[in-house]
Kinemage of the C-alpha trace (Angstrom):
@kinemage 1
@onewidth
@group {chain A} dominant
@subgroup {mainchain}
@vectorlist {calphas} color= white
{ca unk a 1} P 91.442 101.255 84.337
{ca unk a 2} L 94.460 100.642 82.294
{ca unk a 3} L 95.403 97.552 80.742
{ca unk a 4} L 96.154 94.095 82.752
{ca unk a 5} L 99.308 93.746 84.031
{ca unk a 6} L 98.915 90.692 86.026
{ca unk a 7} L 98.215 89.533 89.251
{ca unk a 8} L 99.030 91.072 92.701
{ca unk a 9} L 98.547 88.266 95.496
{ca unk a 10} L 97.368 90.430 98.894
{ca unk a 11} L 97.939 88.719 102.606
{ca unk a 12} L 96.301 89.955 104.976
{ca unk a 13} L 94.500 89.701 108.224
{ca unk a 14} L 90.652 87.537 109.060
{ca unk a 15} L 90.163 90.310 111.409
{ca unk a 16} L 89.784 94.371 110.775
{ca unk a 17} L 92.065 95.135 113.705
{ca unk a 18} L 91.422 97.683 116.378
{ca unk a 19} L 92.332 100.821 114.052
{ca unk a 20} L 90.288 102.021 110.820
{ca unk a 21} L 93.438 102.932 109.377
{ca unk a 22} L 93.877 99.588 108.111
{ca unk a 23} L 90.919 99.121 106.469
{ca unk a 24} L 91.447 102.314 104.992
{ca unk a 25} L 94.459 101.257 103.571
{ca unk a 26} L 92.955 98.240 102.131
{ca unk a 27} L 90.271 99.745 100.352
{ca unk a 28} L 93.138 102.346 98.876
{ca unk a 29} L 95.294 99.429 97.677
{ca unk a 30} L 92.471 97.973 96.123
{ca unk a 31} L 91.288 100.252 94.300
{ca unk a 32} L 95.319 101.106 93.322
{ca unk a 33} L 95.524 97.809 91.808
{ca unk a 34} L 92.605 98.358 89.425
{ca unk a 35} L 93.976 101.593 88.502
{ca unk a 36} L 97.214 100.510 87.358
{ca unk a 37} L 95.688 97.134 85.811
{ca unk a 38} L 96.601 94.259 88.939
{ca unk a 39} L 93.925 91.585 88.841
{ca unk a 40} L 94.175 90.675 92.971
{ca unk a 41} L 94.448 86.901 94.102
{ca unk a 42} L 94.143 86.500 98.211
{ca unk a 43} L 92.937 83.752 100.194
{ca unk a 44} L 89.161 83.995 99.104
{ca unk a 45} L 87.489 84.774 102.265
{ca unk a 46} L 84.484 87.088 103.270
{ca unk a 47} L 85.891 88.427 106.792
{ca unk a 48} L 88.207 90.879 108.397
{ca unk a 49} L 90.726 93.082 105.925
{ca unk a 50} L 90.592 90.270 103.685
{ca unk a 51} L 86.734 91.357 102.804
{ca unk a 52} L 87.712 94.753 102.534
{ca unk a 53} L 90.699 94.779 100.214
{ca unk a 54} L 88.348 92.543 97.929
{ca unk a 55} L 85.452 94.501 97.904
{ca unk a 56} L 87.183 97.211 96.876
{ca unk a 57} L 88.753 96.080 93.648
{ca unk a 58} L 85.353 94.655 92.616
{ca unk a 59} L 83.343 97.999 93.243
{ca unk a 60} L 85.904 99.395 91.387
{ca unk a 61} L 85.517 97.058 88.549
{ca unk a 62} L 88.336 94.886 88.554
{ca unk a 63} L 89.095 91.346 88.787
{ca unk a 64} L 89.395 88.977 92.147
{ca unk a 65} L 90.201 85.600 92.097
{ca unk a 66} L 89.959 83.944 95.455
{ca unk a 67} L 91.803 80.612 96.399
{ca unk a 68} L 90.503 79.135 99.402
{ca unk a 69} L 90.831 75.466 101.247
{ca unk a 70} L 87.416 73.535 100.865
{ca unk a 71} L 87.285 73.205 104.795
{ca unk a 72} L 87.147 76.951 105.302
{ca unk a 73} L 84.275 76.706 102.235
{ca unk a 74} L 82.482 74.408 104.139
{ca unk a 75} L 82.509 77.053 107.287
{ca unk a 76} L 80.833 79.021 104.806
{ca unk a 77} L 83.999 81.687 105.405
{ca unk a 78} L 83.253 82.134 101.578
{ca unk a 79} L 82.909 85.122 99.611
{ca unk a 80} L 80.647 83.980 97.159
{ca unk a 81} L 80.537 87.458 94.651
{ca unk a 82} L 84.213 86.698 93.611
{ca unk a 83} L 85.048 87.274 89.623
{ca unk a 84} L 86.610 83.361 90.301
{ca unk a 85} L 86.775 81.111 92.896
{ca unk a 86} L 89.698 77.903 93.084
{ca unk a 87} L 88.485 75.515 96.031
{ca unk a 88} L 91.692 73.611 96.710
{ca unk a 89} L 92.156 70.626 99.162
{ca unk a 90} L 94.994 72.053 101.642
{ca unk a 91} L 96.237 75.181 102.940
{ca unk a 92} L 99.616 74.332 101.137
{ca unk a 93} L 97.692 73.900 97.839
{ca unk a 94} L 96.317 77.270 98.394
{ca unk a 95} L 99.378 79.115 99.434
{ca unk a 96} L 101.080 77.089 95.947
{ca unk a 97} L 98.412 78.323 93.514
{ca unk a 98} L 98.325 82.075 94.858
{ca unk a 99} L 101.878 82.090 94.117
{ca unk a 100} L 101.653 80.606 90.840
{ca unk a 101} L 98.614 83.016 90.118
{ca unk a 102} L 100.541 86.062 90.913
{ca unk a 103} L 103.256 88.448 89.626
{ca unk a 104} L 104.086 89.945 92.991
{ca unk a 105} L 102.871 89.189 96.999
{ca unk a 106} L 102.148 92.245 99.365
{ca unk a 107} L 101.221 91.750 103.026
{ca unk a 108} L 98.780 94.169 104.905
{ca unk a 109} L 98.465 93.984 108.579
{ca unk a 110} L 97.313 90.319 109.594
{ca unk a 111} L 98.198 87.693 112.235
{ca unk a 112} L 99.705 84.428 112.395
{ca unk a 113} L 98.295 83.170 109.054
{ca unk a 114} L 98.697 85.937 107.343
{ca unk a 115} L 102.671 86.296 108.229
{ca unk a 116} L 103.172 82.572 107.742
{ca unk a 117} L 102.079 82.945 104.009
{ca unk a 118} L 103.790 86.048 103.363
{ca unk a 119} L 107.251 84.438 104.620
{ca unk a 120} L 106.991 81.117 102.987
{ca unk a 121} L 106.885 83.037 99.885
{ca unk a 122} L 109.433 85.866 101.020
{ca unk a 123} L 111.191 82.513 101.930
{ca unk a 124} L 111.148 80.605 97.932
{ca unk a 125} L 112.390 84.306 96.688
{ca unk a 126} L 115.538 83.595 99.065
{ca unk a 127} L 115.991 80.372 97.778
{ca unk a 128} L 115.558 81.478 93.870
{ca unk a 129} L 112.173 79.656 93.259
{ca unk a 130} L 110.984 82.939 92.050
{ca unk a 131} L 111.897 86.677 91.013
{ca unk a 132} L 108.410 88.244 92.154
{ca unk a 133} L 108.550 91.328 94.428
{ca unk a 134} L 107.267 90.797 97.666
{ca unk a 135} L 106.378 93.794 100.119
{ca unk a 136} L 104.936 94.875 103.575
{ca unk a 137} L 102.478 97.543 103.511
{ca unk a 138} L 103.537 99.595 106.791
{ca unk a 139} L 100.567 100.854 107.595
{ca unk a 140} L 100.954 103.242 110.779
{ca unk a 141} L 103.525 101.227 111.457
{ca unk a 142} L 102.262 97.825 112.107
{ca unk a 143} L 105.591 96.252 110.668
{ca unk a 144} L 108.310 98.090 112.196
{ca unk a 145} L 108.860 95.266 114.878
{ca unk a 146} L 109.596 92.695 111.968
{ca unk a 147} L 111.455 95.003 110.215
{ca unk a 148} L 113.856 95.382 113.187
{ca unk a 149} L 114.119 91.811 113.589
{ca unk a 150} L 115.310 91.222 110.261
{ca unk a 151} L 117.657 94.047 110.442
{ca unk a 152} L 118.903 92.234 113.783
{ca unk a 153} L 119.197 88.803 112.245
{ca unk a 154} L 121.291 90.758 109.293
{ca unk a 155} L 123.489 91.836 112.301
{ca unk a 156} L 123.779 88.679 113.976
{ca unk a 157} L 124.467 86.943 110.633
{ca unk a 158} L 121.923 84.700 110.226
{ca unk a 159} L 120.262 86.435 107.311
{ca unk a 160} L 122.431 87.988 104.345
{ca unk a 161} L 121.984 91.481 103.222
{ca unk a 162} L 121.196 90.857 99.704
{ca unk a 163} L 118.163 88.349 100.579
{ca unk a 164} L 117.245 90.852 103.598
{ca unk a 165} L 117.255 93.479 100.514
{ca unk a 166} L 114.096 90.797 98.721
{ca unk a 167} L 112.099 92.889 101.335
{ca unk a 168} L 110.679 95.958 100.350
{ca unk a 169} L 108.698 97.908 103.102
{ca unk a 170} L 106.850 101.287 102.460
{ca unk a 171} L 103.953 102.809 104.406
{ca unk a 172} L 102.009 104.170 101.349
{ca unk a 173} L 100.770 101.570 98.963
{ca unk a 174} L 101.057 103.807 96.076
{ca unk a 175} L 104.759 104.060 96.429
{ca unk a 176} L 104.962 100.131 97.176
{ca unk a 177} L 103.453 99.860 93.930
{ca unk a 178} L 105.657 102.023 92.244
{ca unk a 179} L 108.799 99.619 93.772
{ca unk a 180} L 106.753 96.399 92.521
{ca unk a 181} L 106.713 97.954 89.078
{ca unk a 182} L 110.456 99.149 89.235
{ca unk a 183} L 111.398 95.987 90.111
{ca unk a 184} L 109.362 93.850 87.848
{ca unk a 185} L 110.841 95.845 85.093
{ca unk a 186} L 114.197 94.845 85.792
{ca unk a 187} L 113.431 90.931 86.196
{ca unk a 188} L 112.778 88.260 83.217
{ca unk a 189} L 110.299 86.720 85.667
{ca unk a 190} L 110.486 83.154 85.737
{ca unk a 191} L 107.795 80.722 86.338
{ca unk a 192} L 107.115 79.227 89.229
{ca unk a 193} L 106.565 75.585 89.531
{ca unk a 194} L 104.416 74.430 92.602
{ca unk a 195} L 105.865 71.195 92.112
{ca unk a 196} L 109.149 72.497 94.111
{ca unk a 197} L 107.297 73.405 96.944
């Protein structure tokens, strides 16, 4: 394990999905983070890919820090064998202190929640409220419809090229980690202040 380097936040989905492929590629990206010294922050619970990606960077030693809404606690949707648990009261406090917690914000394949946390932070990168990479893992491509549509809403002008360009998209999560790193090298990251949101 080398050295920390921070905090990777991971979205993703309260379901495994119909293909293994995905849970495949969330064991791989957890155990990825732990080898180049990510701590991982996600949303805390003990179901679907969200289980999975945790688990893995825990049997692989590293360190998880969940952040979950005290209703979903109290649907005992908990994983309880986190390295540290933050019980917050709303789903906005949650998706405030995972972004304060991290250093970068990768979805995997997830539903409604998990692209409506994703975005919102995609989103305060557009409007400068950070400078942390934020990235879809592809995996067999589950993204390519999205990706389209932002490509389309470059064309039709309703998103500009450089804040379509905050979006980085790879298939593998190695080389998605590689671009987080690239990328954090070139920023003086800022810090983000929840209080904004």
């Amino acid at each position: 394990m080398s050295s920390f380097k921070g905090n990777i936040c991971v979205f993703t989905g309260s379901r495994p999905g119909r293909r293994s492929d995905y849970a495949d590629a969330g064991r791989r990206i957890g155990r990825e983070l732990v080898e180049r010294g990510y701590g991982l922050v996600y949303g805390g619970g003990n179901v679907g890919l969200m289980t999975v990606v945790a688990d893995a960077v825990l049997e692989s030693h590293g360190h998880v820090t969940g952040v979950i809404p005290e209703t979903l606690v109290e649907k005992e949707v908990v994983h309880r064998g986190l390295s540290e648990l933050r019980i917050v009261q709303s789903m906005h406090e949650r998706k405030a202190m995972m972004a304060e917690l991290s250093d970068g914000f990768v979805a995997l394949p997830g539903g409604i929640g998990t692209m409506e946390e994703f975005f919102e932070v995609l989103s305060w990168a557009q409007l400068g409220m950070h400078n942390k990479p934020c990235g879809l893992l592809n995996v067999c491509g589950y993204y390519q419809p999205i990706v389209q549509f932002l490509d389309y809403a470059v064309e039709q002008d309703f998103l500009k090229p450089k804040h379509r360009a905050l979006l980085i998209v790879e298939a593998e999560s190695g080389r998605l980690l590689d671009r987080f790193e690239r990328f954090i090298a070139t920023q003086a990251m800022q810090p983000f202040d929840r209080k904004q949101t």
